[in-house]
C-alpha positions in Angstrom: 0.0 0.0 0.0 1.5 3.4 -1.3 1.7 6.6 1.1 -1.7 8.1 -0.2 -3.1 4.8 0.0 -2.4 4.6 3.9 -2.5 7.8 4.8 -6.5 7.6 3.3 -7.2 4.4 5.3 -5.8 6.0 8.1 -8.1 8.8 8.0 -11.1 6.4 6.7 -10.4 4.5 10.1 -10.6 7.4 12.4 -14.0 8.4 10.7 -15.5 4.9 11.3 -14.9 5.7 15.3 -17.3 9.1 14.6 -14.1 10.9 15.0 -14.2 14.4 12.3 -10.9 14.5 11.0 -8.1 17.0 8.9 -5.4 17.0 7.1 -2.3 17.5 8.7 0.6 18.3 6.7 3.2 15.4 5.6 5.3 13.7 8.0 4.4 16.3 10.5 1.6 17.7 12.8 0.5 21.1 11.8 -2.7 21.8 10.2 -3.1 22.2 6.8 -5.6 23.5 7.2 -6.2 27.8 9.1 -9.5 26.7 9.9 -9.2 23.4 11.3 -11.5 23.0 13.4 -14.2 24.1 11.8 -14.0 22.1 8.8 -12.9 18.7 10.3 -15.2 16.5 8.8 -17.2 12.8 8.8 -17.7 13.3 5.3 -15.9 10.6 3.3 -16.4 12.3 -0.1 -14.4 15.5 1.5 -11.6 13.2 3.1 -11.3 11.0 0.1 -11.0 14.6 -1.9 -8.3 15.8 0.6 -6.2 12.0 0.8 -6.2 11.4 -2.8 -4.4 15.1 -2.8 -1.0 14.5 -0.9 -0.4 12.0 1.7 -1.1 14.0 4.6 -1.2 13.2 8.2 -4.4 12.6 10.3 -5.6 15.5 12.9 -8.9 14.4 15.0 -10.4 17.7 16.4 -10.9 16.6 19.9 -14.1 19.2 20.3 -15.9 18.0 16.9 -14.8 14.1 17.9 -16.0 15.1 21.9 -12.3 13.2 23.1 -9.8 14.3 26.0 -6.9 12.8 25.1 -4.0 12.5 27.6 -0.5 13.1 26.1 2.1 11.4 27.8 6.0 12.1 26.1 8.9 10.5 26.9 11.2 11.7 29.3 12.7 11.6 32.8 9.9 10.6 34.7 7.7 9.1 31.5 4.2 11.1 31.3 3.2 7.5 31.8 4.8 7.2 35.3 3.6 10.7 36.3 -0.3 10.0 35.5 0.4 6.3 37.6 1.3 8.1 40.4 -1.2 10.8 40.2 -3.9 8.5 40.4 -2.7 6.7 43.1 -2.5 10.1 45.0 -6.3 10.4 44.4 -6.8 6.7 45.5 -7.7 5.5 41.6 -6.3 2.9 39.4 -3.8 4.2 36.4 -6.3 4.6 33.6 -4.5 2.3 31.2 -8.2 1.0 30.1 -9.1 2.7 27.0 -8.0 3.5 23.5 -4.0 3.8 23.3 -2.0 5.4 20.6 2.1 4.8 20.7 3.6 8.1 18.9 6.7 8.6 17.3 8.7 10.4 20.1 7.6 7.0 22.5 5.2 8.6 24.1 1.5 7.8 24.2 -1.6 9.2 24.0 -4.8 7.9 26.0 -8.2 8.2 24.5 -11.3 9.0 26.7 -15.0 10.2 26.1 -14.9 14.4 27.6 -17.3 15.4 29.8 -20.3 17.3 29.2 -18.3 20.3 30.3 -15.6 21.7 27.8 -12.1 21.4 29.3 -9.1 23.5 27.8 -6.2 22.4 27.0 -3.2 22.0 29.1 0.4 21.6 29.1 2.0 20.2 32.2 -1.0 21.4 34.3 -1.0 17.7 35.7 2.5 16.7 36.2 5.8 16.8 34.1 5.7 15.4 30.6 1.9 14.9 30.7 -0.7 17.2 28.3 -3.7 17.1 28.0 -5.6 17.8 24.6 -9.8 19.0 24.6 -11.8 21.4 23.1 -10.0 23.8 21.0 -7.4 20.7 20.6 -6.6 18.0 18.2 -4.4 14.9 17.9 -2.6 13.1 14.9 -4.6 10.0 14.6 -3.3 6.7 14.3 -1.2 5.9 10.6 -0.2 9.8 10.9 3.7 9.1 10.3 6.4 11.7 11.5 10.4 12.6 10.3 12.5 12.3 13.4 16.4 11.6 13.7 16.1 7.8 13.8 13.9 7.9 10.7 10.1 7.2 9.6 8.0 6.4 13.1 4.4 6.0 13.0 1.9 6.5 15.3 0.2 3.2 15.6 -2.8 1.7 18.2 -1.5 0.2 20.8 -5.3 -1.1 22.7 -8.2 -0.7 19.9 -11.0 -0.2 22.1 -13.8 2.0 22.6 -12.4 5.1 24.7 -13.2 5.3 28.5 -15.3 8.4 29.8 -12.8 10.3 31.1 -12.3 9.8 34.9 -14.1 11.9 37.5 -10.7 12.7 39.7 -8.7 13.6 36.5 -11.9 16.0 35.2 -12.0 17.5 38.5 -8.3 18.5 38.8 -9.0 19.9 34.6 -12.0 22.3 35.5 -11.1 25.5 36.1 -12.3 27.0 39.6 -15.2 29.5 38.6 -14.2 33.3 37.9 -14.9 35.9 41.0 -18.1 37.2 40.8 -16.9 40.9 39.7 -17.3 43.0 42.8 -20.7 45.4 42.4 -20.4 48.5 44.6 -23.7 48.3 47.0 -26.2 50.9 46.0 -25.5 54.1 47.6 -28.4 57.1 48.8 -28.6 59.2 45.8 -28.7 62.4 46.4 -31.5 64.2 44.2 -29.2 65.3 41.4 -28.1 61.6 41.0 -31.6 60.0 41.3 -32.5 62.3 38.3 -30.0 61.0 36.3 -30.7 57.6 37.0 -34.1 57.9 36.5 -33.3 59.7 33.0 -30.9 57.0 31.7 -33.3 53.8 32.8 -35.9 56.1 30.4 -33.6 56.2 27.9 -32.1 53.1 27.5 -35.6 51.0 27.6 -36.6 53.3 24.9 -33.8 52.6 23.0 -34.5 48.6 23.6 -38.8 49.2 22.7 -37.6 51.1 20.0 -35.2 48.9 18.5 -35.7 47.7 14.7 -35.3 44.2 13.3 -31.3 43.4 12.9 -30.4 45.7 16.0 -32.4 44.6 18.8 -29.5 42.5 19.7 -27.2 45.5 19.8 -29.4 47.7 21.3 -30.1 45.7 24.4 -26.6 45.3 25.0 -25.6 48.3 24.4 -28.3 49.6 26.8 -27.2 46.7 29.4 -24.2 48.4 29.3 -24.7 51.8 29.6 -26.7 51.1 32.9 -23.6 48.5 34.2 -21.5 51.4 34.2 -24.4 52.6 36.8 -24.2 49.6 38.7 -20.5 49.6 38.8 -20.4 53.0 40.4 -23.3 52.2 43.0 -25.7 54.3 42.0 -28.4 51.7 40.2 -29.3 48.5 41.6 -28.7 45.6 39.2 -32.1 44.1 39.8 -33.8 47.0 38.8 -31.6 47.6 35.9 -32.4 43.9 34.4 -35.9 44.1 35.2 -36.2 47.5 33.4 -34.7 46.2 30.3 -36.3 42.9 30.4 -39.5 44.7 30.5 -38.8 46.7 27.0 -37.4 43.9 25.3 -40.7 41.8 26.0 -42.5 43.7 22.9 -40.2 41.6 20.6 -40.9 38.2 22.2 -41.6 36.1 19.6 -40.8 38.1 16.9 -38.1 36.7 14.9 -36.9 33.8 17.1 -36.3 36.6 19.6 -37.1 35.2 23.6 -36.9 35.9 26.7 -34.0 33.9 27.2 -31.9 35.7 24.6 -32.6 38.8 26.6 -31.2 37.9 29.6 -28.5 36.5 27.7 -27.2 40.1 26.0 -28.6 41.5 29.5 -26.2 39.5 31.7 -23.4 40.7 29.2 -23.7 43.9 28.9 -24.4 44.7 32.8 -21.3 43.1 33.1 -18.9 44.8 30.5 -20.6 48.4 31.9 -19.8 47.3 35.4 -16.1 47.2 34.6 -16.2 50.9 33.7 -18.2 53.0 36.5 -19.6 55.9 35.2 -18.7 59.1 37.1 -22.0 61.0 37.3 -21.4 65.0 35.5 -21.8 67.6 38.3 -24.1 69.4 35.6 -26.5 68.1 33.1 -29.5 67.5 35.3 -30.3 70.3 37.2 -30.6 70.1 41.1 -33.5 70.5 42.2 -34.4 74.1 44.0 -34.8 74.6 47.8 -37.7 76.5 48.7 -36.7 80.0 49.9 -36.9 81.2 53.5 -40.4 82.0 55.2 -42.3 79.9 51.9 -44.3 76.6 51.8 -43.7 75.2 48.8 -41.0 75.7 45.8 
């Protein structure tokens, strides 16, 4: 079997496991591809069209083929040695059950379903000489064959079986802790002046949201979210009443075009939150303070 030949049933074989794949360029693993991800495919027509091309390499996306694969290189302690231990530490067996690639530099790389929430990718975030690949990530697949100093290595399967979901210690130590929740400045007394102005921008920025045309409600609401975050971020609007104000002029377009509730909240939530970051520093003229009645009057 030639080069193209191989390379295709390669690629052929990675697609039978429901795993989209690319071309990566020949006897190496970069994409040939700039847009990679996006266009890593099941399609057999497209990766008979790309194979009978050149003999590229194999790239799986790890997001479209929903893998976290576990790169383990070669070194002093071996990636495989590091994981071993690891999950010892967290009272687990190594996780040697599940598909097993052997790559060119003598490393391996471990095979397991992701979980349903997205992990990034890491380098060395678990140990020395152990990666992890994930969303955003991709792998050269089995047949992928790479230059190095002792010649032509391949990367070949070393356990053909259906990857393991990904253990729960190892996810755990992948997720990220949640951000901060962005520190909101507790609503302050207003003085007159202040509530005014608050009461003149809320105004405003619903009408800009009821007013909005097809094609910029979108815009409009977050750009009105905003406006009133940078409120909320100098303590001078209460959050709650800013979302509820803008929820309550973007109800008009419920249903019109696809638009929902749920959108709302979504462009809502992101634009109080961008305007929070930049506190707006009320003018000391623009709305005009309210007069005090003179001496010896009732009334203004």
């Amino acid at each position: 079997m030639g080069a193209f030949e191989a390379r295709l049933a390669a690629a052929l074989a990675a697609v039978e496991h429901g795993w989209p794949v690319f071309p990566l360029r020949p006897l190496g693993k970069v994409p040939a591809l700039k847009d990679w991800d996006r266009r890593a495919t099941l399609d057999t027509d497209q990766v008979e069209a790309w194979w009978r091309h050149r003999p590229y390499n194999i790239g799986i996306s790890c997001r479209a083929a929903n893998l976290l694969v576990i790169d383990l290189d070669q070194g002093i302690p071996h990636g495989r040695d590091v994981l071993a231990e690891l999950a010892h530490r967290h009272g687990a067996d190594d996780p040697t059950d599940t598909y097993t690639v052997f790559t060119p530099s003598g490393g391996e790389h471990r095979y397991f379903q992701a979980p349903p929430t997205p992990l990034r990718n890491t380098v060395g975030k678990l140990g020395r000489h152990v990666d992890t690949r994930s969303a955003g990530g991709y792998v050269a697949a089995a047949g992928s064959i790479r230059h190095m100093t002792s010649g032509l290595r391949l990367y070949k399967v070393t356990k053909d079986i259906t990857p393991a979901p990904a253990p729960t210690w190892l996810v755990r130590l992948l997720t990220p802790p949640p951000p901060p929740p962005l520190p909101t400045a507790p609503p302050i007394p207003a003085p007159r002046r202040v509530r005014a102005y608050r009461a003149a921008a809320l105004d405003g920025e619903a009408n800009r949201v009821r007013t909005a045309v097809p094609g910029t409600r979108a815009h409009a609401l977050f750009t009105a979210a905003c406006r009133l975050g940078e409120l909320v971020g100098a303590g001078w609007l209460d959050e709650r009443d800013a979302t509820a104000t803008l929820l309550d002029a973007a109800a008009r377009h419920n249903g019109v075009e696809g638009w929902t509730e749920r959108e709302a909240r979504h462009h809502i939530t992101n634009g109080l939150a961008t305007g929070r970051r930049n506190p707006r520093v009320i003018p000391d003229r623009g709305v005009p303070e309210p007069r005090e009645p003179a001496p010896g009057r009732v009334g203004w």
